[in-house]
C-alpha positions in Angstrom: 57.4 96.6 117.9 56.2 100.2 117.9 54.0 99.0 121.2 56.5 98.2 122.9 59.5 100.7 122.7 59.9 104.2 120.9 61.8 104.2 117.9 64.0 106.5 115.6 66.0 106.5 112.1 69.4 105.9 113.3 71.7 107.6 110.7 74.5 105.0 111.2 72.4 102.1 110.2 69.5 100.7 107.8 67.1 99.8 110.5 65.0 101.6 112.8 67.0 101.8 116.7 65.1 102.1 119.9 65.3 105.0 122.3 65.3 102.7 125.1 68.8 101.9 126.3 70.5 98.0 126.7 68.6 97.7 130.3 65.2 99.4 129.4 64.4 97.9 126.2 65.4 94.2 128.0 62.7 95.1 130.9 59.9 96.0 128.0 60.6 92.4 126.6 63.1 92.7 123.9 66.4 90.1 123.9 69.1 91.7 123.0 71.9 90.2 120.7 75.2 90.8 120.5 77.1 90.9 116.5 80.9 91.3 116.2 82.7 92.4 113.3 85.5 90.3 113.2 88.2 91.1 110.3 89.4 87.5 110.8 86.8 86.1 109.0 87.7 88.0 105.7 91.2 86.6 106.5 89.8 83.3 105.9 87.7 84.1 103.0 90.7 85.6 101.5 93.0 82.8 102.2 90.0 80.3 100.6 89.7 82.3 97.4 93.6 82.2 97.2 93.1 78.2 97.8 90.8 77.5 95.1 91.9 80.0 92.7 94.6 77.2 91.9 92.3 74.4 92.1 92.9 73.2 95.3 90.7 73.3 98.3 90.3 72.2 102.0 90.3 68.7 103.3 87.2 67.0 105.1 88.7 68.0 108.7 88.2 71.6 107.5 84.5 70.4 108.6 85.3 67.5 110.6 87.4 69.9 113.2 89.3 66.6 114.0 92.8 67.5 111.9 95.5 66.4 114.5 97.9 68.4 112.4 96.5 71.5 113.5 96.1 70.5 116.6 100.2 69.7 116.8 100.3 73.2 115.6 98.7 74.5 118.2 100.5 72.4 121.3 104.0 74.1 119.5 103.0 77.1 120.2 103.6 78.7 116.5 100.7 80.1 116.5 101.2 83.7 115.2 98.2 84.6 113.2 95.6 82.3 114.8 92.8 83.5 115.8 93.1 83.8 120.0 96.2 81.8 119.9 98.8 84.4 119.0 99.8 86.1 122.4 103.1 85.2 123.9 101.2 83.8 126.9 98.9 82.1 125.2 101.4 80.4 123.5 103.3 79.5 126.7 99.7 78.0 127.5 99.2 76.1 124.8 102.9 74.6 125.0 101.2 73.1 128.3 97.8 72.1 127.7 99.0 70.7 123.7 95.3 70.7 123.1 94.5 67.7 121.0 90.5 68.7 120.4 88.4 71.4 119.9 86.7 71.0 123.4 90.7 71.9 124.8 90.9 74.8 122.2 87.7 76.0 124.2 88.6 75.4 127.6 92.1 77.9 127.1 90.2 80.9 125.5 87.8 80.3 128.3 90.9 80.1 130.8 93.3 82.1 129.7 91.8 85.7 131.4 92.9 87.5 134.8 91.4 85.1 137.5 90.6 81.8 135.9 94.3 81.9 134.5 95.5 80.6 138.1 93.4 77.4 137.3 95.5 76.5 134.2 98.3 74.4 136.1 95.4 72.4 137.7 93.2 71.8 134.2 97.0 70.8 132.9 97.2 68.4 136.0 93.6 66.5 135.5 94.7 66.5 131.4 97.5 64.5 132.0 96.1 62.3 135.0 92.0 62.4 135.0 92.4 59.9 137.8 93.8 63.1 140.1 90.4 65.0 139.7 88.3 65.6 142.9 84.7 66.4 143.0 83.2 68.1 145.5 80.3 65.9 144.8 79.8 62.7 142.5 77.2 64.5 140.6 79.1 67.2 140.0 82.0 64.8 137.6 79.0 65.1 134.7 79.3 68.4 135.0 82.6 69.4 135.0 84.5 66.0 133.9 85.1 67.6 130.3 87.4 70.3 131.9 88.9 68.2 134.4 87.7 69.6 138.0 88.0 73.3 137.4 84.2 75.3 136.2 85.5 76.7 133.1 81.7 77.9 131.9 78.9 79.8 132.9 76.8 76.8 131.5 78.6 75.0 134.0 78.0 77.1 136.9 74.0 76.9 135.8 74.3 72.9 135.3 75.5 72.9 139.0 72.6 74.7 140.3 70.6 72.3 138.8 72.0 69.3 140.0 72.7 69.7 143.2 69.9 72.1 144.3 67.2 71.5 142.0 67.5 74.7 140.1 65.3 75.2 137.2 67.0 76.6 133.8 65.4 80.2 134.4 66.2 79.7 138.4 70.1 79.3 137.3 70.4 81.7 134.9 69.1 84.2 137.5 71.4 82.9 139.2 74.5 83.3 137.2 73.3 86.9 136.4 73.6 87.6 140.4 76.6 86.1 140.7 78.2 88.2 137.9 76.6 91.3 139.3 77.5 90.8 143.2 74.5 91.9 144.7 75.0 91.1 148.1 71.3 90.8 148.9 70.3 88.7 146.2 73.4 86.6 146.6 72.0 85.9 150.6 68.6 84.7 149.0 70.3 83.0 146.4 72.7 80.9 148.6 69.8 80.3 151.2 67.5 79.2 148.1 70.6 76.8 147.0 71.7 75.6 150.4 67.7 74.5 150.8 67.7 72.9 147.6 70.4 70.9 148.0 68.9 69.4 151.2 66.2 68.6 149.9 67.5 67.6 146.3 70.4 65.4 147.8 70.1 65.5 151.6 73.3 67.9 151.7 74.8 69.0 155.0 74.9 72.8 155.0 78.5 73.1 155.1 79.3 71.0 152.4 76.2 72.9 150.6 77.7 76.5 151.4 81.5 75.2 150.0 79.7 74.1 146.9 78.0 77.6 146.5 81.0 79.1 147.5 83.4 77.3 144.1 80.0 78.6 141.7 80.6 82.1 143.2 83.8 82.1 142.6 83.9 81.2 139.3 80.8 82.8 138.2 82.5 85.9 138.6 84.6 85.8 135.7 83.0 82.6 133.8 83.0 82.5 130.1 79.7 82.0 128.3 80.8 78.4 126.5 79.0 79.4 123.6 80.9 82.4 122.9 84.1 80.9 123.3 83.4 77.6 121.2 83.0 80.2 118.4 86.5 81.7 118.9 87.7 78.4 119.2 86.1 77.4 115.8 87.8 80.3 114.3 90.8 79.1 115.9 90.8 75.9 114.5 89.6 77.2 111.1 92.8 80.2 110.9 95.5 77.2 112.4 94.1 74.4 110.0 95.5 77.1 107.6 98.4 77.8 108.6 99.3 74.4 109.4 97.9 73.1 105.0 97.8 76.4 103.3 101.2 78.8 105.3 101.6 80.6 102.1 98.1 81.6 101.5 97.2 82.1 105.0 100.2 84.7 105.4 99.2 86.4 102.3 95.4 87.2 103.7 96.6 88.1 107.0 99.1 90.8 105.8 96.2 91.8 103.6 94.2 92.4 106.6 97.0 94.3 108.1 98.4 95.9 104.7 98.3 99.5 107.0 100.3 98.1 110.0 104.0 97.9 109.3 104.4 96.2 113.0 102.1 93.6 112.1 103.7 93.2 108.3 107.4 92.9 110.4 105.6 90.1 112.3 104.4 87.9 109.6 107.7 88.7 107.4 109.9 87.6 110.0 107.1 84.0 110.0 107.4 83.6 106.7 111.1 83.8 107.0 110.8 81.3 110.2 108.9 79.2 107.9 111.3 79.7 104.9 108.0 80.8 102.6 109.7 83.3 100.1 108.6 86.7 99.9 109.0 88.1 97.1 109.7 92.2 96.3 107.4 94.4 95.2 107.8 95.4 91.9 105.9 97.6 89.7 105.7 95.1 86.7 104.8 91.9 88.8 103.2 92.8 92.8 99.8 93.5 92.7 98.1 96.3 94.8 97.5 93.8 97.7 99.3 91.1 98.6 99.2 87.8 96.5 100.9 84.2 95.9 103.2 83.0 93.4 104.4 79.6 92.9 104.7 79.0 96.2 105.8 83.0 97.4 103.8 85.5 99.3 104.4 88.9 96.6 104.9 91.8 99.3 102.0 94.1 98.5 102.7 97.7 95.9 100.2 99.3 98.2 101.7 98.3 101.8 104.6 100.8 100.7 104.6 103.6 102.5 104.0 107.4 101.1 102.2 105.9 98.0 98.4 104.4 98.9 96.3 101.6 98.2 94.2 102.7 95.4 97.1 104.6 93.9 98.9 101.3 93.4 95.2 99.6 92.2 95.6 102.3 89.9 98.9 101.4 88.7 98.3 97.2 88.4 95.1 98.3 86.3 96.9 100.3 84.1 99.7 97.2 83.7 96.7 95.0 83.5 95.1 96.5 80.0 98.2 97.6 78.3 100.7 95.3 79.0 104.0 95.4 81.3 106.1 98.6 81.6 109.2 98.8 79.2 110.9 101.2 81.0 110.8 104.5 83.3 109.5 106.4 80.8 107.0 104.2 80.2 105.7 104.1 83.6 105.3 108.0 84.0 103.9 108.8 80.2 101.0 105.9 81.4 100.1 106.2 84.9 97.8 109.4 85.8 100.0 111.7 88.0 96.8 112.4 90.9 97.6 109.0 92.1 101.3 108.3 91.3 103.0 111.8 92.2 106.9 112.5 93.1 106.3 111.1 96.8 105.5 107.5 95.1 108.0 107.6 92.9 110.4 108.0 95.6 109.0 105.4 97.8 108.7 102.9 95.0 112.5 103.2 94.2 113.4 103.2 98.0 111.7 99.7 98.2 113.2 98.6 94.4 109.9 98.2 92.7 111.6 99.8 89.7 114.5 97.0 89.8 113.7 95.5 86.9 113.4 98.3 84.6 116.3 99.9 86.7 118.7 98.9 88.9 120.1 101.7 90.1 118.1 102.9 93.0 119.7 105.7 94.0 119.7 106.5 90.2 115.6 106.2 89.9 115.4 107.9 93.6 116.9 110.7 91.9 115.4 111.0 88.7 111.7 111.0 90.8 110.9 114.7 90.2 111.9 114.5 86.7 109.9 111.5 85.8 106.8 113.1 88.5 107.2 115.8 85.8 106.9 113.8 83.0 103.9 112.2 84.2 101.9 115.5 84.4 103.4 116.9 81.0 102.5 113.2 79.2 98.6 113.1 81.3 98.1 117.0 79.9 99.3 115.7 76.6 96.3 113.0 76.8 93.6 115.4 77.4 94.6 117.5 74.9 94.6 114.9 72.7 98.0 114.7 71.7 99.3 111.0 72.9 102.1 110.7 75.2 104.5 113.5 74.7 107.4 110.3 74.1 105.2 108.4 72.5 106.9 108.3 69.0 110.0 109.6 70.3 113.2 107.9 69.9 115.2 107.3 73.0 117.6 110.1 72.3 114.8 112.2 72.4 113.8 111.6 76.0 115.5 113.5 79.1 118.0 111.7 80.0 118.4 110.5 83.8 121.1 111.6 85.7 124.2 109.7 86.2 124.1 108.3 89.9 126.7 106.2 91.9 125.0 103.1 93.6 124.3 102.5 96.6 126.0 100.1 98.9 124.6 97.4 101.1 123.9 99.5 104.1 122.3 102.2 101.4 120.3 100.3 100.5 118.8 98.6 103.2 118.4 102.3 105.0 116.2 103.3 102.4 114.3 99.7 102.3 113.6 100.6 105.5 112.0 103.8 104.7 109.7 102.5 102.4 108.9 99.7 103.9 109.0 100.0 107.3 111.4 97.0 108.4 114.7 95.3 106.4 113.4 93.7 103.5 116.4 92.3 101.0 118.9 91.7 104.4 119.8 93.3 107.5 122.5 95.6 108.4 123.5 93.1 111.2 123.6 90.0 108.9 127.2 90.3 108.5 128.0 91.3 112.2 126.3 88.1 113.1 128.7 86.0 111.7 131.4 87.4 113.7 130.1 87.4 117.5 130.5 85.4 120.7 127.0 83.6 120.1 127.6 82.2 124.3 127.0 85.6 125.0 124.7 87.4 122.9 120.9 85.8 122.9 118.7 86.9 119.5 115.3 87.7 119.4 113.9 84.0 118.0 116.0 82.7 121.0 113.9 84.8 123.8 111.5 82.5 124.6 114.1 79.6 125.4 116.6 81.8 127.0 114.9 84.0 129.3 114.7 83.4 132.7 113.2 85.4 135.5 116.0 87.9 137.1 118.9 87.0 134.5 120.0 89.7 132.6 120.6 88.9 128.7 122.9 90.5 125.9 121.4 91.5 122.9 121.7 92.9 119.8 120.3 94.9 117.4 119.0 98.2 115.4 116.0 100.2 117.1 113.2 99.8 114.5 110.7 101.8 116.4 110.3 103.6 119.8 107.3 105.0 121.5 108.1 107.3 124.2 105.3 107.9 126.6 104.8 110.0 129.8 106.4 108.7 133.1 104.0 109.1 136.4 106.5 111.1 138.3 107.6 113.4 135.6 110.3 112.3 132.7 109.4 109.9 129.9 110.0 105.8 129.1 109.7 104.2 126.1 108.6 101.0 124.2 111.1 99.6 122.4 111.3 97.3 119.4 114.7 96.0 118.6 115.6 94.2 114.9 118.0 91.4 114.5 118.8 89.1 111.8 116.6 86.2 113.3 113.5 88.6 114.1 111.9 91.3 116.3 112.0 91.7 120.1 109.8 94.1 122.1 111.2 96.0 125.6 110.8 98.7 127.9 113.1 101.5 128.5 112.6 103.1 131.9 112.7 107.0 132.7 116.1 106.8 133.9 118.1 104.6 131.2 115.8 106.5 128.6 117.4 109.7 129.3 120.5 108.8 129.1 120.6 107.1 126.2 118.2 108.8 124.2 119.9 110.1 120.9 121.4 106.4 120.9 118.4 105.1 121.3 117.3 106.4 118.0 115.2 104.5 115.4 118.1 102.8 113.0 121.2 102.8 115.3 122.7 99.7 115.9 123.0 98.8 119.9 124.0 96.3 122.1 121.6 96.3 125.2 122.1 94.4 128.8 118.3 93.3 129.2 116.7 92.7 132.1 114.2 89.8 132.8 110.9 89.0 134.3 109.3 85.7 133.8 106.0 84.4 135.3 103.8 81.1 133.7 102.0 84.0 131.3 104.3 86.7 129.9 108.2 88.0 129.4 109.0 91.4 130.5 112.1 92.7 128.8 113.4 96.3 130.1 116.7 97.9 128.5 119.3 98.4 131.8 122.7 99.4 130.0 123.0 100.5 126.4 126.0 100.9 124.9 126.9 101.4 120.2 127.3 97.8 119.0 130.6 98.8 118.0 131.7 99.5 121.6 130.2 96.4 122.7 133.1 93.8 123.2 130.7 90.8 121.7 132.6 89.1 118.8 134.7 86.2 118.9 138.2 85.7 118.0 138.7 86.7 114.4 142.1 86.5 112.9 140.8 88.5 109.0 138.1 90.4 107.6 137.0 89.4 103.6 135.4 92.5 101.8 133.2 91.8 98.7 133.1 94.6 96.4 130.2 95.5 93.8 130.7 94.9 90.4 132.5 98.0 88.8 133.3 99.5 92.4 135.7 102.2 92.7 138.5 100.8 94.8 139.7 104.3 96.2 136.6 104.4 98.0 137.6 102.0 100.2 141.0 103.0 100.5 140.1 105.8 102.5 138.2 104.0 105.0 141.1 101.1 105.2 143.9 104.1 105.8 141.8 105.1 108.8 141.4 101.3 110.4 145.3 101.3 110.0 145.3 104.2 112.2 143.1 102.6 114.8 145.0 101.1 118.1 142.2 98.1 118.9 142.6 94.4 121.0 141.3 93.1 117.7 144.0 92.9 115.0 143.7 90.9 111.7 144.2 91.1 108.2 141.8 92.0 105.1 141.2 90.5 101.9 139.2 92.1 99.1 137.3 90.4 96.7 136.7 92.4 93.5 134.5 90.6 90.9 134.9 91.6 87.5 132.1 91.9 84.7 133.4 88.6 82.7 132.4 86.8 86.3 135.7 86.3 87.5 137.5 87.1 90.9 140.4 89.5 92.2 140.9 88.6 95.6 144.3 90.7 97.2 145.7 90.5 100.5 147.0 93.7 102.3 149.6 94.1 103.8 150.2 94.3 107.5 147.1 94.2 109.9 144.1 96.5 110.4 141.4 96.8 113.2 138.8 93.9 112.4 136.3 93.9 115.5 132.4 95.4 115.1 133.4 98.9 114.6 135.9 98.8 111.6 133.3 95.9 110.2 130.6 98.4 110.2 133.0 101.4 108.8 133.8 99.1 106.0 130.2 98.2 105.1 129.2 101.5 104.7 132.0 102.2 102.8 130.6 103.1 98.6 130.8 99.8 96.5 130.8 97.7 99.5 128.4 94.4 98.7 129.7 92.5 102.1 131.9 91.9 104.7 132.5 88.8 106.5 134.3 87.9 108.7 136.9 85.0 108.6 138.1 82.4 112.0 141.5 82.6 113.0 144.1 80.7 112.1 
């Protein structure tokens, strides 16, 4: 090797590099190979060790590649988390194609890029009737009869040389390497060299010679190597086979591959949810570090919190692991070491209600952080002075004593869910509003991809879960916005204009109603916010005649009364009455009826549920 090309010790790697770049070091007769890194692999090694850690395993089409299951998952277009599959317009394509092998899986990766796309509608059009398929040539149907008509592969494009002109295999892939390149004096010889060979291959007229040169250019141009793409395609197959046998598993690796990107963790909660997989909570005594199966759940991952880090929380399920489960708060902080779990995990661990089972009271534990961050560091310091825990004999009376804390109410609790989080876990602040609009009117995010049509404007719904504001061209700034709803997630723009003006109410976690404008083509939806208006100013619910309010248990009912003396006050269309429903600790019911009639529509709904000791509020049909 050292006679043909100069090398050095690259620092980045075990083996020797050459100095010679890409081009050089192919002229002094190295091939040159190309290795991706693809973290969808480890998906799938994660989702097998999963698999077989419960004694099952994959069935013979795992090998086979013939499982029509998977395939059906595929032509449905649920593809979200298969490999190549996932994108919105690829799922539109693969509605179309409903690929029933892996030659069609193939075929759309190869397709499905700027330029080839246009040829989908006619590869859809040969699927469905082979008989409509025209060759420019009989001896081109060979060639390209697997994908219908259309030349899909570069392979294809060097198969064609060969047949019609007599190419030899180095002859045609010089050929395809021209082509690719556009050098318009090699591509002269090289269609004089072709229209020659055909004549005397085939006894071609020129014309039909120079039309047959002219589809290879074409498609040459922006061919896929079919090698490259029946890997994806494997992979593919391999990733949807999973999803389609093993959803529970195959959810739990992916969010494992993605434990650091909360968009990508909405994504596959709101699937599992689609899919109705549970998900369980993390909690401190149960979740591991990563994320894991249980009887059938996906266990939301300890270290996907936010504010509290992977290896902290490896830390934490090791400590669990050799000594048993935590008996209480003070347990927790006298045994983990305070350089992994400081004040800042605390609080995000009670935000998310890892500390449910040992206690309940979130806003309780979110407030005794700093004390029990303190305790951690006071009981580790005890340790290496060899002391034991500073507790650790102590009677319970003995330990300080956390501070007395109202709980917090629904809407509490999801805000700081949120937080930790990064989407609504337990429910969402809308799930009650739901129940009580004009659902004519208002489309959700699952109902996008049925309801959109190019150039009609849709209603929607929703609380901003994230912006990103970026620089407009001609000064000014847009955004891209990602709206939450009950049923999922919807992604939109926000031009300059409509930005500025609604900017503070386009903050993350307010609650709007946005007209939505609509562009539609065969491979995307484009959403862009036109009017944005507070949900509760949005006229959007249907006719309600009462309002039921579900209190918490041991809820202090003058709370509420203050927020019901305002409604009273309130001069709205909608009128109705309210009924509270106060459950007692021996598990029975007060329900009472007030008097006369209070405002009911979005606004007093939302009012009431973040009103303290407020568990629900739903609203009831008219009479």
């Amino acid at each position: 090797l050292v006679e043909l090309v100069p090398l050095y010790n690259d620092p980045r790697a075990d083996l020797p590099a050459t100095q010679f770049n890409m081009k050089y070091a192919e002229m002094a007769g190295l091939v040159k190979f190309d290795f991706l890194g693809l973290k969808t692999l480890t998906v799938i090694d994660r989702a097998l060790k999963l698999i077989r850690r419960d004694g099952r395993d994959v069935g013979p089409e795992w090998q086979s590649l013939d499982d029509q299951a998977t395939y059906d998952l595929m032509a449905s277009g649920e593809t979200l988390g298969v490999f190549q599959l996932e994108g919105a317009g690829m799922r539109d394509t693969l509605k179309k194609v409903r690929p029933h092998n892996l030659e069609d899986v193939i075929a759309i990766i190869s397709l499905y890029r700027p330029g080839p796309m246009e040829n989908i509608p006619v590869y859809v059009q040969g699927k469905e009737d082979p008989s409509s398929v025209v060759y420019q040539h009989p001896d081109l149907k060979p060639v390209l009869e697997a994908t219908y008509g259309v030349p899909v592969y570069q392979e294809q494009v060097m198969r064609m040389a060969q047949e019609i002109a007599g190419y030899s295999l180095g002859e045609a892939d010089l050929l395809r390497r021209a082509m690719g390149k556009k050098k318009v004096e090699e591509m002269i010889a090289q269609r004089k060299r072709f229209v020659e060979g055909a004549a005397e291959q085939k006894g071609m007229e020129e014309k039909l010679a120079n039309d047959i040169f002219d589809t290879m250019e074409k498609f040459a141009g922006y061919g896929f190597n079919k090698s490259h793409a029946a890997a994806y395609a494997l992979i593919g197959y391999h990733t949807g086979y999973l999803k389609r046998h093993f959803p529970v598993e195959f959810l739990a690796a992916s969010m494992s591959l993605d434990i650091g990107n909360t968009d990508k963790l909405a994504a596959f909660f709101q699937e599992a949810k689609r899919l109705k997989i549970p998900v369980l909570a993390p909690d401190v005594n149960t979740s591991s570090a990563d994320f894991d199966v249980r009887d059938g759940a996906v266990v939301y991952a300890l270290g996907a919190l936010k504010g509290v880090g992977l290896e902290a929380m490896k830390h934490v399920v090791e400590i669990r692991d050799k000594d048993g489960r935590f008996a209480d708060l003070y347990d927790f902080a006298e045994r983990v070491d305070p350089k992994h779990v400081n004040k800042k995990a605390f609080e995000s661990l009670s935000k998310a209600g890892a500390f449910d089972g040992t206690e309940p009271n979130r806003a309780r534990m979110l407030e005794s952080a700093p004390l029990l961050a303190n305790l951690a560091v006071s009981a580790a310091q005890d340790r290496q002075g060899g002391q034991g825990g500073l507790f650790a004999e102590a009677e319970p009376a003995l330990r300080p004593v956390l501070p007395k804390t109202r709980a917090w109410n629904g809407q509490q609790k999801l805000d700081q869910e949120f937080k930790s989080i990064g989407f609504y876990f337990s429910g969402h602040p809308l799930d009650d509003v739901l129940e009580g609009l004009d659902r004519e009117r208002v489309t959700l995010a699952m109902e996008v991809q049925d309801r959109a049509s190019d150039g009609k404007p849709l209603e929607m719904i929703g609380v901003v879960r994230a912006r990103s504001d970026k620089p407009a061209r001609n000064g000014g700034k847009f955004a891209f916005l990602t709206l939450s709803d009950p049923s999922g997630e919807v992604e939109m723009m926000v031009f300059p204009e409509t930005l500025s003006q609604n900017y503070d109410l386009l903050q993350v976690g307010n609650a709007v109603a946005i007209t939505v404008g609509v562009k539609r083509n065969a491979e995307e939806i484009k959403l862009n916010a036109e009017r944005v208006l507070k949900l509760e100013a949005a006229r959007l619910s249907k006719a309600m005649g009462a309002l039921k309010i579900r209190l918490a248990v041991g809820a202090y009912v003058g709370d509420l009364a203050g927020v019901v003396g305002h409604l009273a006050k309130l001069q709205d269309l909608e009128q109705g009455e309210l009924l509270i429903e106060m459950p007692l600790e021996d598990g029975r019911v007060v329900t009472m009826k007030l008097p006369a009639t209070y405002t009911i529509g979005l606004s007093a709904q939302r009012a009431l549920k973040e009103a303290p000791g407020v568990e629900r509020v739903e609203p009831l049909k008219a009479a």
